[in-house]
C-alpha positions in Angstrom: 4.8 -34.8 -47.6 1.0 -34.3 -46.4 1.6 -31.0 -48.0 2.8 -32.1 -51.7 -0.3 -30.6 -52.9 -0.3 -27.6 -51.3 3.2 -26.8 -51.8 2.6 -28.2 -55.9 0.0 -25.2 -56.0 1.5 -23.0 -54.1 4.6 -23.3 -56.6 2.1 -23.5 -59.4 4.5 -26.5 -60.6 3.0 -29.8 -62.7 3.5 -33.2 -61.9 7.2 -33.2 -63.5 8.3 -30.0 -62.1 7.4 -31.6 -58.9 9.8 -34.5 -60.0 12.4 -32.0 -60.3 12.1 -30.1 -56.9 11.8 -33.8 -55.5 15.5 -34.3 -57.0 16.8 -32.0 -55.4 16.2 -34.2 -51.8 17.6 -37.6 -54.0 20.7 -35.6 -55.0 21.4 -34.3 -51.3 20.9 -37.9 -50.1 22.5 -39.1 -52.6 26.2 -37.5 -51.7 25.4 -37.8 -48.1 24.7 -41.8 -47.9 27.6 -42.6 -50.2 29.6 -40.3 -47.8 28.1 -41.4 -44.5 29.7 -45.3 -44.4 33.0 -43.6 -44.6 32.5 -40.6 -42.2 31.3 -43.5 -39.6 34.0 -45.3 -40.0 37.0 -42.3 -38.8 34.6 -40.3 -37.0 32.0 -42.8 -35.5 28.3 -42.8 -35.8 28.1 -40.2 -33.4 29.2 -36.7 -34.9 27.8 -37.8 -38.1 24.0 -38.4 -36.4 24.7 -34.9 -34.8 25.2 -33.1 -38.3 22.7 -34.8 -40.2 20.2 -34.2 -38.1 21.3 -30.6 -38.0 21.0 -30.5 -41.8 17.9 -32.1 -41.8 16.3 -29.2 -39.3 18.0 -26.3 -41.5 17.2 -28.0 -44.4 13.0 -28.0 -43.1 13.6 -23.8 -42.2 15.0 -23.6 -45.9 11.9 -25.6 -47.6 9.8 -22.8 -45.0 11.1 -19.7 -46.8 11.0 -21.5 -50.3 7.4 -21.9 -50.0 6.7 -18.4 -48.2 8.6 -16.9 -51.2 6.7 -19.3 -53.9 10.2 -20.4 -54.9 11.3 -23.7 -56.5 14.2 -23.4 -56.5 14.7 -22.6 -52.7 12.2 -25.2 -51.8 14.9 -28.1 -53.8 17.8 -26.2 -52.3 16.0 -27.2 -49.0 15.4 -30.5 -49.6 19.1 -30.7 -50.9 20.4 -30.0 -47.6 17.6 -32.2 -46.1 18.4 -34.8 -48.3 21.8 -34.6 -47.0 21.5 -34.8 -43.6 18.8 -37.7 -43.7 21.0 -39.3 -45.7 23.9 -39.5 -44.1 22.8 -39.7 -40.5 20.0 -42.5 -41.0 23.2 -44.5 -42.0 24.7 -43.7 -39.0 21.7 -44.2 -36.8 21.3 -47.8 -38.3 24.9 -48.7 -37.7 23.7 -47.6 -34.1 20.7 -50.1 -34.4 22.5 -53.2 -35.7 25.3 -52.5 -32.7 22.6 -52.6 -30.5 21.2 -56.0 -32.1 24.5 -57.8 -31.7 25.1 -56.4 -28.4 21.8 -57.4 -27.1 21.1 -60.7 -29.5 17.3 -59.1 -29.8 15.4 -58.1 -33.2 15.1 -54.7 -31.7 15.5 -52.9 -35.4 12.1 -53.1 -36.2 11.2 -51.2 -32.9 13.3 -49.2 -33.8 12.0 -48.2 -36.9 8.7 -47.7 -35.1 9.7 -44.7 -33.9 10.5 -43.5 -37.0 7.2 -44.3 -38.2 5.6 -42.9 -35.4 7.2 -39.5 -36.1 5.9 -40.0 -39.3 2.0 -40.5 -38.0 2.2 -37.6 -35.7 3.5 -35.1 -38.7 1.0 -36.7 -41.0 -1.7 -36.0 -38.4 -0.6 -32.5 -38.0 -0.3 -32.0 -41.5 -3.5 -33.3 -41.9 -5.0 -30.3 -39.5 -3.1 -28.0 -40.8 -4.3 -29.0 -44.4 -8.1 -28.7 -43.1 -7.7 -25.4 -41.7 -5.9 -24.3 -44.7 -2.9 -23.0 -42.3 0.0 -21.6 -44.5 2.7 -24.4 -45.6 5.8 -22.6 -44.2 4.2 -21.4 -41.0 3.4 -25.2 -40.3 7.4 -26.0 -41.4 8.4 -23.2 -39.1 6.9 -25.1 -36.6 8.0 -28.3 -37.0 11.9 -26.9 -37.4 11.4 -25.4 -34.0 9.9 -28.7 -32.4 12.6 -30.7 -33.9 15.7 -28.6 -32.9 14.3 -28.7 -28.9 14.3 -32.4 -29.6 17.3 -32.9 -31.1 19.0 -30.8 -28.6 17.2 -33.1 -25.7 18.0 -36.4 -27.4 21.5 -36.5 -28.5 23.2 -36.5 -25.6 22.3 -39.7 -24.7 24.0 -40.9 -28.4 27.5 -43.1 -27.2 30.2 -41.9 -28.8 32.8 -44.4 -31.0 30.3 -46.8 -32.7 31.8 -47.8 -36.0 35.0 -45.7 -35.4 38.1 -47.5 -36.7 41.7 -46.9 -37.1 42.9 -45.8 -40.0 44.6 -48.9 -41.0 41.1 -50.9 -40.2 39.0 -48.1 -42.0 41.4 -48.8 -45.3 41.0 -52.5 -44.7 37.3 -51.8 -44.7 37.6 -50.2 -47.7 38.9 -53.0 -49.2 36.4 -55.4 -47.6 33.3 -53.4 -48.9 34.3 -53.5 -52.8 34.4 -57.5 -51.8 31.2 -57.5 -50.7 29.8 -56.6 -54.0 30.9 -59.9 -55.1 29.0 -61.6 -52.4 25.4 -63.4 -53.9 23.5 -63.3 -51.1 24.5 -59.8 -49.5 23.2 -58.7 -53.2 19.7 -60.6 -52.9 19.1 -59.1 -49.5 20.1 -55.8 -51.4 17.8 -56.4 -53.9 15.1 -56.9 -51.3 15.4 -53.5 -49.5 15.7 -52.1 -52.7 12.4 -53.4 -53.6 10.4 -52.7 -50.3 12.5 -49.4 -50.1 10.5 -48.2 -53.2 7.2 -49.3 -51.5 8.0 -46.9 -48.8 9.1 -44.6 -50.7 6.6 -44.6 -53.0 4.2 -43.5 -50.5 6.1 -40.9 -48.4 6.4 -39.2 -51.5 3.7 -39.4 -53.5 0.4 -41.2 -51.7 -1.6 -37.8 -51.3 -1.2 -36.8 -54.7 -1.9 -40.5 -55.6 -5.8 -40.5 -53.8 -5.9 -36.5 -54.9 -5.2 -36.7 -58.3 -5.8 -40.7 -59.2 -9.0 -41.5 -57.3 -10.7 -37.8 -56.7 -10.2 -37.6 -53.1 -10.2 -34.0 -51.5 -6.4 -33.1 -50.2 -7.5 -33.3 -47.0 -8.5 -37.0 -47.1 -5.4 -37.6 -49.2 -3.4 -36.5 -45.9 -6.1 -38.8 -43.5 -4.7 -41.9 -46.3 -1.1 -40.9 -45.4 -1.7 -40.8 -42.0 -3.4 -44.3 -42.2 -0.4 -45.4 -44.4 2.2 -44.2 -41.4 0.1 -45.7 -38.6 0.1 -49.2 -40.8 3.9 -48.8 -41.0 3.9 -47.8 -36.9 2.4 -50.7 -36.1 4.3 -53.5 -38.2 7.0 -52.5 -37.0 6.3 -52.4 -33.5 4.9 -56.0 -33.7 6.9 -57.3 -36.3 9.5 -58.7 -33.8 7.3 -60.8 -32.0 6.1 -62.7 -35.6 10.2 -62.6 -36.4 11.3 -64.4 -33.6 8.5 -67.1 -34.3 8.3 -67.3 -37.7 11.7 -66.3 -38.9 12.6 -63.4 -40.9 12.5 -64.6 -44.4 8.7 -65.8 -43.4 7.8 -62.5 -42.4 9.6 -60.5 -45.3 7.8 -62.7 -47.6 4.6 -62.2 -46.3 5.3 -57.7 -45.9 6.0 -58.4 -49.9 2.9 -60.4 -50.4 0.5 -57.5 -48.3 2.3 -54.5 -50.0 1.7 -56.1 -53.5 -2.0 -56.7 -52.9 -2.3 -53.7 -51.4 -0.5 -51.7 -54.3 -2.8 -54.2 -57.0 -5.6 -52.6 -55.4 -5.0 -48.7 -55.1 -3.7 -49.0 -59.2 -6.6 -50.9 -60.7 -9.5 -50.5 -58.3 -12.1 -47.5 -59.5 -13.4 -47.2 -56.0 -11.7 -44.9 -53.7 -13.1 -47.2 -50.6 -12.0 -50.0 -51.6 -8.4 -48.1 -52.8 -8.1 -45.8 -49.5 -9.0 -49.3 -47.4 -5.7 -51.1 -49.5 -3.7 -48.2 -48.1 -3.4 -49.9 -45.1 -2.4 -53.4 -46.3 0.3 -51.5 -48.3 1.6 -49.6 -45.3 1.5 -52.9 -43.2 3.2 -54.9 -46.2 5.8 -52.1 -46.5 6.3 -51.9 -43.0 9.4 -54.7 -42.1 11.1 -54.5 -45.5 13.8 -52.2 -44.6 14.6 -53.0 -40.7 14.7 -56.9 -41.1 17.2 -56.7 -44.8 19.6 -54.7 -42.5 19.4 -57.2 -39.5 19.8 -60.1 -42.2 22.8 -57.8 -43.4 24.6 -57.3 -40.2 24.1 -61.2 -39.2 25.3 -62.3 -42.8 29.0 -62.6 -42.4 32.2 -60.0 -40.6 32.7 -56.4 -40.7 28.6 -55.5 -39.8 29.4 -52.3 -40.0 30.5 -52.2 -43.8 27.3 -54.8 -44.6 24.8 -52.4 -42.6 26.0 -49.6 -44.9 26.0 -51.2 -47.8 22.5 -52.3 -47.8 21.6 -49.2 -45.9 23.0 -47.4 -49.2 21.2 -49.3 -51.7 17.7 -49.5 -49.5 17.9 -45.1 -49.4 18.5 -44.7 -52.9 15.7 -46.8 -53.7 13.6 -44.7 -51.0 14.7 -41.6 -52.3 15.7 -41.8 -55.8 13.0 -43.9 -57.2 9.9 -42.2 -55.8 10.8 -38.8 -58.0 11.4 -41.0 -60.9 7.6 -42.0 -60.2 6.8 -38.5 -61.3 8.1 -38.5 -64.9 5.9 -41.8 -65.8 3.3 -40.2 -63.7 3.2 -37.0 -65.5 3.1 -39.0 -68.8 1.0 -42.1 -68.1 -1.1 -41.0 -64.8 0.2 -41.9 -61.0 -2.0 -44.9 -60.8 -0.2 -46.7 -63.7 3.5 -45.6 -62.9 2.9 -47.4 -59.5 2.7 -50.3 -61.6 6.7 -50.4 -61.5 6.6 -50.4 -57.8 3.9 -53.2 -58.2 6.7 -55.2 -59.9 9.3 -54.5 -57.4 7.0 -55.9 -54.5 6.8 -59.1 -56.3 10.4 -59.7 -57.2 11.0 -59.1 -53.3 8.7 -62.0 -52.5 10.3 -64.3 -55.0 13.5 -63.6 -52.9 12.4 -63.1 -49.6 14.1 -66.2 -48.2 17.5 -64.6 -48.7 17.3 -62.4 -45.6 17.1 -66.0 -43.7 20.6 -65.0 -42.2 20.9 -67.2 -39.1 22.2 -65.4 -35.3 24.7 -67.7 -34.2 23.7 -69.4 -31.0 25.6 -70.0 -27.6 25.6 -72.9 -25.9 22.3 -72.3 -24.3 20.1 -71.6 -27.9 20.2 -68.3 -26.9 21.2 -65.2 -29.3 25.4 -64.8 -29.3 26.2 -61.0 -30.3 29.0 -61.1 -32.3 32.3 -59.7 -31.2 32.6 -56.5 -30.8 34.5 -54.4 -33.2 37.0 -51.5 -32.9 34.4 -48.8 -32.4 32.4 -50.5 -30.2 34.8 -51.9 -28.1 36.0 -48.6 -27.0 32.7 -47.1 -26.3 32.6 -49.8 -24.0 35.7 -49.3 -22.4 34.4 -45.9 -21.8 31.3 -45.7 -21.3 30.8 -49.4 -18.9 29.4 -52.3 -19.5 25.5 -51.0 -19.9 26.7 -47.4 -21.8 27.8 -49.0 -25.1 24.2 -49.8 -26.7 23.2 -46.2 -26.7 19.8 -47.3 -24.3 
C-alpha cells in the first residue's frame, strides 16, 4: 500500500478508479472469509492457512505483471486472488490464535498480531526506499513474492494439523449454532466493535499515503515514512497491549485504543498543518492497534463453540477492513479524503460507547488462575497426535 500512488499513476487511474481496482481485493476476500469458517471446520485450520497464503503470494506476482503492463484490470485480478487468500487463511490463522489462548489461558492474540504488524513496518520501510529511489513498482512486488514464498515454505511446517476440524455431524451442528449466534446481543456489540476499529485499520492500510499526499501536500515519499510510522504504532500496541490487558481489563483498554484512534483521526481530518496531522498518525495507529485482536479474544471467551464465535467476528471485523476502506474512495473522489474519513471518525466513537462489551470474563480455576476451556473436536486430536506440547502450534 506504500505504493498506492505510484501504482495510481502508473495506471493513470483517479481517485474512483482506484476504488474500483481496490474492489477487486474486497470481492476476493469477500468469498474467501465467508468460505474460510466452513473449510476450517472439515478440513482444519491447517490446509486452509497453506492455500491462502499461497493465493496471497500468486496473487502479489499477479499485481507485479499488472503494474509492469500498466493494466487495471490485471492489477484487481491480483488483488482478487490476494484478497482471497488473506481472507480466508487470516480466519484460519486466528482460529489458530484463540486455540492457543484457551490452551495456554494467556492474552497472547495481541502478540500475535504484532507480528503481523511488524511485517507490515518492514514492507512499509522497504516500500518507503523503494519509493525514494523511484525503483519500479512490480520489480519491488517481484521481490517481495519471492521473499514470501522462501518464508512460507520455512514456516508452515511447524502449523499443527486438526485445529477446528470436526465431524461432519459436529460441523452441521455448527452450522446450526452459528445462525444462533446472530441472535446473541452481546456477540453483536463485540461485532460491532471490530467492525468499527476494523475500519480504522483499514482505513489506513489502504488509503493513509494518498491521505498526507493528496490531503495535506506531503511528497509520496513522506506519505510512505507516515505509513511506516502508522505500522510501527500498530507494532508496538500490540506487542504491549497484553501487559495493560491483564491489568486493566480488556474493555478498559479497547476503550481507551477507541478514544486514541478518534483523536488521532479528529486531528489528521481538520488540522491544516501537516506536523501536527503526520504527528496524529501515530496516536491513530496506537488507537487502532488492539481493536481487532482483543474483540476476537472477547469472542472466543464469550460462550461454547470458540471456533464458530472466532469466525464470526473474524468475518465481520475483515469486511469492515477490506470492504469499507474502498468505499472511502467514492466519498473521497467526491468530497476530498480528509472529509470521507469523517465516517471512520464516527465509527471510532461508537466503538468507545461500547467498548465495555468485549469485558468477556476467562473462567478461573481454583487457584485465580486462567482455565482454557475444553478442548474441542479439532483440537483434541491434534493433541492426541501431536503430545501434550504439539497442540498450540509454538
Amino acid at each position: 500500500m506504500t505504493r498506492t500512488p505510484d501504482v495510481r499513476d502508473r495506471l493513470g487511474a483517479s481517485t474512483a478508479e482506484m476504488g474500483l481496482v481496490l474492489f477487486g481485493l474486497s470481492v476476493g476476500s469477500m468469498i474467501g472469509i465467508l468460505c474460510s469458517g466452513r473449510l476450517v471446520a472439515r478440513y482444519g485450520s491447517r490446509p486452509v492457512i497453506g492455500l491462502g497464503t499461497c493465493l496471497v503470494i500468486a496473487g502479489t506476482a499477479v499485481i507485479a505483471a499488472g503494474g509492469f503492463l500498466s493494466s487495471a484490470g490485471v492489477v484487481a485480478a491480483g488483488l482478487f486472488a490476494f484478497g482471497a487468500g488473506m481472507g480466508s487463511g487470516e480466519v484460519a490463522v486466528n482460529i489458530d490464535g484463540a486455540d492457543v489462548e484457551r490452551i495456554t489461558g494467556s492474552t497472547v492474540l495481541p502478540t500475535l498480531h504484532g507480528f503481523f504488524s511488524l511485517g507490515t513496518v518492514i514492507g512499509a520501510v522497504a516500500g518507503m526506499a523503494a519509493t525514494a529511489v523511484r525503483f519500479p513498482t512490480h520489480w519491488h512486488l517481484a521481490v517481495v513474492t519471492l521473499v514470501s514464498a522462501v518464508a512460507f515454505g520455512y514456516a508452515f511446517r511447524t502449523v499443527p494439523a486438526g485445529i477446528g476440524r470436526s465431524d461432519v455431524s459436529s460441523a452441521r451442528a455448527a452450522g446450526r449454532s452459528s445462525t444462533r449466534l446472530w441472535r446473541e446481543s452481546r456477540l453483536l456489540l463485540i461485532g460491532l466493535v471490530v467492525l468499527a476499529m476494523a475500519l480504522a485499520e483499514g482505513a489506513a492500510d489502504d488509503w493513509l499515503p494518498l491521505l498526507m499526499v493528496d490531503g495535506h501536500g506531503l511528497a509520496p515519499a513522506l506519505g510512505s515514512l507516515l505509513y511506516a510510522g502508522f505500522a510501527a504504532a500498530m507494532t508496538l500496541g500490540r506487542f504491549g497491549g497484553g501487559v495493560f490487558v491483564d491489568r486493566f481489563g480488556r474493555g478498559a483498554v479497547v476503550r481507551a485504543s477507541a478514544l486514541s484512534a478518534s483523536l488521532g483521526l479528529v486531528l489528521v481530518i481538520f488540522s491544516d498543518s501537516a506536523v501536527l496531522a503526520g504527528t496524529a498518525v501515530l496516536l491513530w495507529g496506537l488507537g487502532a492497534s488492539l481493536g481487532f485482536p482483543l474483540t476476537l479474544s472477547a469472542a472466543g471467551d464469550s460462550g461454547p463453540d470458540q471456533t464458530a464465535r472466532v469466525s464470526l467476528v473474524a468475518t465481520v471485523g475483515y469486511i469492515a477492513f477490506l470492504v469499507g476502506p474502498p468505499s472511502l474512495g467514492f466519498l473521497g473522489d467526491r468530497f476530498g479524503l480528509r472529509t470521507a474519513m469523517i465516517a471512520v471518525l464516527v465509527c471510532a466513537i461508537m466503538a468507545v460507547l461500547i467498548a465495555p462489551a468485549v469485558n468477556t470474563p476467562r473462567a478461573a480455576g481454583p487457584a485465580g488462575s486462567p482455565l482454557p476451556a475444553p478442548l474441542d473436536a479439532g483440537s483434541r486430536a491434534a493433541s492426541e497426535r501431536t503430545g501434550p506440547q504439539g497442540g498450540s502450534g509454538g
